[in-house]
N, C-alpha and C positions, 0 to 999 in steps of 0.2 A: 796153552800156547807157549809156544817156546820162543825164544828168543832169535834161531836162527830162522825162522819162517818168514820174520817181517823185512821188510826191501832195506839196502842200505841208505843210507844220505846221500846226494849227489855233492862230488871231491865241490871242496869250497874253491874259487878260483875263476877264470874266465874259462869259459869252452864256446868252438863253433859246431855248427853242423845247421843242419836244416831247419831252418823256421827259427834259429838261433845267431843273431846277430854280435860279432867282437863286442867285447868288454860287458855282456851280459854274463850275469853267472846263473847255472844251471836250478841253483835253489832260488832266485827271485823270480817274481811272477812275471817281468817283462819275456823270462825266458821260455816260461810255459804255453805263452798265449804264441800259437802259429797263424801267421798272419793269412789270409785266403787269397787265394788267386784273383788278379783284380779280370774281371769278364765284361766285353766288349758287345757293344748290340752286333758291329763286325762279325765278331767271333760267331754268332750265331745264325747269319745270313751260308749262303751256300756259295762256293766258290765259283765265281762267274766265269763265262771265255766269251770274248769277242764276238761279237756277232757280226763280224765284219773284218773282211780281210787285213794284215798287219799292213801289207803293202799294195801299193797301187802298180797298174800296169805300166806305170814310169819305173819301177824302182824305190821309188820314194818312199819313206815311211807317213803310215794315215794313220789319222787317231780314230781305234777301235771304237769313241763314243760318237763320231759325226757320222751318220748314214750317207750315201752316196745320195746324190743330187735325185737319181732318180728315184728311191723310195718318199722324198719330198714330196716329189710332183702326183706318182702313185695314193698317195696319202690324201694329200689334199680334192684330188679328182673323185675318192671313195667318200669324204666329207662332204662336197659339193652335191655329189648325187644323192645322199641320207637326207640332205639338206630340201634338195628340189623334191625327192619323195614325201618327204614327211609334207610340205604345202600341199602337194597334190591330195594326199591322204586326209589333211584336215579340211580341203576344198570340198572335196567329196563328200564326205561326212557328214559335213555342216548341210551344204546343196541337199542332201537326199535329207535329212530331219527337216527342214524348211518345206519339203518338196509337200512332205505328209502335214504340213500342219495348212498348207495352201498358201503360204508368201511368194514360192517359186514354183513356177512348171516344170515337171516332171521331165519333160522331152529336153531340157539344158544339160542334165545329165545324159544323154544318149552319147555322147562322142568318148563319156570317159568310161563308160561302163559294158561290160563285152555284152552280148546280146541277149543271150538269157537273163542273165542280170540286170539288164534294164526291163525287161519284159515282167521279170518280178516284182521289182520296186513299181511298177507302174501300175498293174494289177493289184499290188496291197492301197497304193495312192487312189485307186478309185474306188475300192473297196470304202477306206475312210473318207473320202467324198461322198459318196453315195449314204453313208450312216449321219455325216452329220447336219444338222438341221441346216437349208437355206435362208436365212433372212437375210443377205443379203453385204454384210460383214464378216468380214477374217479376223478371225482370233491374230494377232498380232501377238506371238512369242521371242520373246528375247533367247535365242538358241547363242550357243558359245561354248567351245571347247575349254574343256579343264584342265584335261590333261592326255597326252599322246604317248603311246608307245613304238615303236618300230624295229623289227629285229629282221634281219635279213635270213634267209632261208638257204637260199639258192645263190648261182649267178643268176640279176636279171630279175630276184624275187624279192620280194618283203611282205612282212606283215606287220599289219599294225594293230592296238587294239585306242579305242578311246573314251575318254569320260565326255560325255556329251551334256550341258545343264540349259533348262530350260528355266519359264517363270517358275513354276510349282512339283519340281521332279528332275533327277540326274538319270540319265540313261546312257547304254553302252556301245557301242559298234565296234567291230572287229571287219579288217579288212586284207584281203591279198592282191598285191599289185605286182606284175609283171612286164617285164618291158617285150614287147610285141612289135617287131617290122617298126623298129626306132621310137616307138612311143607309150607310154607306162597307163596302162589298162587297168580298170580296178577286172580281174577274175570270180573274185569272190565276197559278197558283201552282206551282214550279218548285221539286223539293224534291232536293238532291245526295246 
């Protein structure tokens, strides 16, 4: 190897340039280490716009984060109804497992459930009436929802599914309610 192959010394003295700070010199190690970009969770998010106009119908300037009054109201009106669904849904539920083990009559459920649908549930209820033994005492089950789900479909639709827990056994029901001539219908009802 020859002597003119290998790199020179960097000139003794201050130098700047990138990633090289005044009064470092190029042969100390502070001047070799390049510092890294310093990176923001910011930086990583996606440049946002307004969701909402800059200016109001006065003129005025609105802040792009306050929604207008009436997405508020909209909002809360779509809460209020997931709300009142979801009761009717674990009413239901509950009413029709009760219905089958004989604490409740079957015919309480008639107003919330559309017509086939009660005609079913009713005809499984006498079924299990009919099988099981009369002496004269009702099994007395501790029935109680564990947990509920509700997802909306449609305008006007939802479905729900549930955990259902008894004394000795968790079972499921799945339901579809629909609001009908102003009042929320179970359609369709699926009992495990």
């Amino acid at each position: 190897m020859s002597q003119s192959a290998q790199p020179e010394p960097p000139p003794p003295g201050p130098v700047n340039g990138p990633g090289i700070g005044p009064g470092f010199s190029a042969g100390t190690p502070e001047a070799m280490i390049r510092p890294l970009p310093v990176r923001k969770f910011a930086d990583l998010l996606p440049a946002t716009t307004p969701r909402y106009p800059a200016s109001t119908s006065n003129g005025s300037a609105a802040d792009p984060r306050v929604p207008p009054a009436r997405h508020d109201a909209a909002e809360a009106s779509r809460r209020e109804e997931v709300a009142h669904v979801q009761t009717i849904v674990r009413m239901v539920a509950l009413a029709a497992f009760e219905s089958m083990t004989g604490v409740r009559p079957v015919h309480q459920l008639a107003r919330w459930l559309e017509a086939g649908q009660y005609e079913k549930l009713r005809c499984r209820v006498a079924l299990i009436n009919a099988t099981r033994p009369d002496d004269g005492t009702r099994s007395r089950r501790n029935t109680s929802i564990r947990r509920t789900r509700l997802c909306p479909v449609a305008t006007g639709a939802y479905e729900a599914s549930l955990v259902v827990a008894e004394n000795d056994r968790v079972r499921a029901a799945a339901l579809r309610v629909e609001r009908r001539h102003g009042h929320w219908t179970v359609v369709d009802l699926q009992l495990g």
